[in-house]
One Martini backbone bead per residue (centre of mass of N, CA, C, O) as a GRO file, in nm:
protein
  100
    1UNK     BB    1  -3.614   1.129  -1.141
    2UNK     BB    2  -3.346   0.950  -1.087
    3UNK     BB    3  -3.016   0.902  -1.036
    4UNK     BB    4  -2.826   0.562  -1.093
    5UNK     BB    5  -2.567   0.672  -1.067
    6UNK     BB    6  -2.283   0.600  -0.945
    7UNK     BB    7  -2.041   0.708  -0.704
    8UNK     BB    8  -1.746   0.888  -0.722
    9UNK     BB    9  -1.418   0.858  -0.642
   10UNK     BB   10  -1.101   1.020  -0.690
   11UNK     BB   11  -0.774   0.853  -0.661
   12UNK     BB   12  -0.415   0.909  -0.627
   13UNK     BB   13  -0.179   0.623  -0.751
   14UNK     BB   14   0.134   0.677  -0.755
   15UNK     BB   15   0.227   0.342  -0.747
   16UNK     BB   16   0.010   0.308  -0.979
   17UNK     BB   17  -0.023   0.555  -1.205
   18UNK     BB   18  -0.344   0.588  -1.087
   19UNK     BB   19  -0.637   0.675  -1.132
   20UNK     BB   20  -0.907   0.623  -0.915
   21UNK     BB   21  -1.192   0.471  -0.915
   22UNK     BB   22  -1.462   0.482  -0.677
   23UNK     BB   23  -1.704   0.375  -0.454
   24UNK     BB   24  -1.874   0.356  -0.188
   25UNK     BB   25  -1.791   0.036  -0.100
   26UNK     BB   26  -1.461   0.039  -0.278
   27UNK     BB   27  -1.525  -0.017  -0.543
   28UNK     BB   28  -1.295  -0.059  -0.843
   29UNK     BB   29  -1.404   0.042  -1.159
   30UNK     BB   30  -1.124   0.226  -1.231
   31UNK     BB   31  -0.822   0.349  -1.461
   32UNK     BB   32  -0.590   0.610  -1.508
   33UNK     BB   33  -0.278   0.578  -1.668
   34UNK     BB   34   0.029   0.710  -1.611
   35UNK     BB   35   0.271   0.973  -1.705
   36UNK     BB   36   0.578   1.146  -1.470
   37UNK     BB   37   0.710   1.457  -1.612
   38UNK     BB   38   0.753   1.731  -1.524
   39UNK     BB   39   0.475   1.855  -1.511
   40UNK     BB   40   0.372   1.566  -1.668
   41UNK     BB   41   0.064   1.434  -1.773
   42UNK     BB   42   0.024   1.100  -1.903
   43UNK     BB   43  -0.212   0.906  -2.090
   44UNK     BB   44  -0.219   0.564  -2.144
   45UNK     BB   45  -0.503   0.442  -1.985
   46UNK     BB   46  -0.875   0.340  -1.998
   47UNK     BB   47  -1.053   0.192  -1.730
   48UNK     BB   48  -1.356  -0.029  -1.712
   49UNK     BB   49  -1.550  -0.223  -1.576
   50UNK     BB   50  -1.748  -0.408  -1.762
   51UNK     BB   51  -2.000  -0.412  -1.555
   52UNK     BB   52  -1.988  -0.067  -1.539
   53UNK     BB   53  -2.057   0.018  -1.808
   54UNK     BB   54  -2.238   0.302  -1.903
   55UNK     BB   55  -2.255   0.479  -1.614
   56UNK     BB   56  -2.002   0.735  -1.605
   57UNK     BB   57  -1.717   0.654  -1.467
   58UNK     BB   58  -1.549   0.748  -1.729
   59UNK     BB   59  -1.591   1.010  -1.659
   60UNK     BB   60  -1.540   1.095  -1.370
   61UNK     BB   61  -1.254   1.015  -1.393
   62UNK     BB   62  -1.167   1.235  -1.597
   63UNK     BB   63  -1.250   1.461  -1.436
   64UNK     BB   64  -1.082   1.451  -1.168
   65UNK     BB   65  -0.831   1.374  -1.302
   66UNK     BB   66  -0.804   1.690  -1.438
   67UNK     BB   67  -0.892   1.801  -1.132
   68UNK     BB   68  -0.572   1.713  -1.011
   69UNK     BB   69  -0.391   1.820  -1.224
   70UNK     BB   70  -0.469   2.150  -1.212
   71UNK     BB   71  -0.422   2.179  -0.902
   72UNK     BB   72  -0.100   2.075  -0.943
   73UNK     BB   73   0.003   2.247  -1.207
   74UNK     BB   74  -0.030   2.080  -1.486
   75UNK     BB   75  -0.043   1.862  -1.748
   76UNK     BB   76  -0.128   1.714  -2.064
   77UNK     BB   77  -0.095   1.390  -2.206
   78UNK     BB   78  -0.279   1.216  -2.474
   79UNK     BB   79  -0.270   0.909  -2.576
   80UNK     BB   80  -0.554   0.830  -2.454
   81UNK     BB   81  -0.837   0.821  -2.605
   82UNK     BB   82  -1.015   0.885  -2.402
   83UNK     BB   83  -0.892   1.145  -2.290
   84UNK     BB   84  -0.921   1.255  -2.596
   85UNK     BB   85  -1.193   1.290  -2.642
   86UNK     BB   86  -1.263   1.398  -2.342
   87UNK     BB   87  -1.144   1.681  -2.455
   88UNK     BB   88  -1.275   1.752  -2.705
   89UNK     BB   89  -1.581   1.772  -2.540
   90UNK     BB   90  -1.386   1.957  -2.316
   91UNK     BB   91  -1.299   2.277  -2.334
   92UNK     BB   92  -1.232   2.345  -2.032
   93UNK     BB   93  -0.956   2.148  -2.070
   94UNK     BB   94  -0.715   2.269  -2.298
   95UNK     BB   95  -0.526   2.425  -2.100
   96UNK     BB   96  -0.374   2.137  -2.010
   97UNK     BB   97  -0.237   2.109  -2.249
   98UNK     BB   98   0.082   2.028  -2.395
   99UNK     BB   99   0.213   2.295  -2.587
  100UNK     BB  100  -0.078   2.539  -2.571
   0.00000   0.00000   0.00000
């Protein structure tokens, strides 16, 4: 059986406050809109296009956007309850909590 899910690649919309999924095509396919400030990235808004839901682009997103959070030594404050839910999951990523 192979995996049918698209593949995605993420990437920071510095411009538009956005990690964006992008698939192989360049379809954008959703985006983790965010606030920074000192070194603390807000996520405000994590949104995945209706007709690609369920598909697990909106998993891919949270976690390149966490795995780039990371990378710049930066921290997250989730507003957005996608990644919030999305980190309750995955305590891998809780050290990146701000305030923790």
């Amino acid at each position: 059986m192979t995996d049918s899910r698209p593949a995605v690649t993420v990437r920071d919309d510095q411009e538009r406050h956005a990690f964006l999924a992008l698939l192989d095509d360049g379809t954008e396919a959703g985006g983790a809109y965010y606030q920074r400030s000192d070194g603390v990235v807000t996520f405000t808004h994590t949104e995945v296009s209706p007709d690609l839901e369920g598909q697990g682009i909106g998993s891919a997103l949270a976690e390149g956007a966490l795995g780039a959070v990371r990378d710049a030594g930066e921290q997250v404050v989730a507003q957005c309850s996608f990644i919030a839910a999305y980190l309750d999951r995955h305590p891998e990523h809780q050290d990146l909590l701000a305030g923790r």
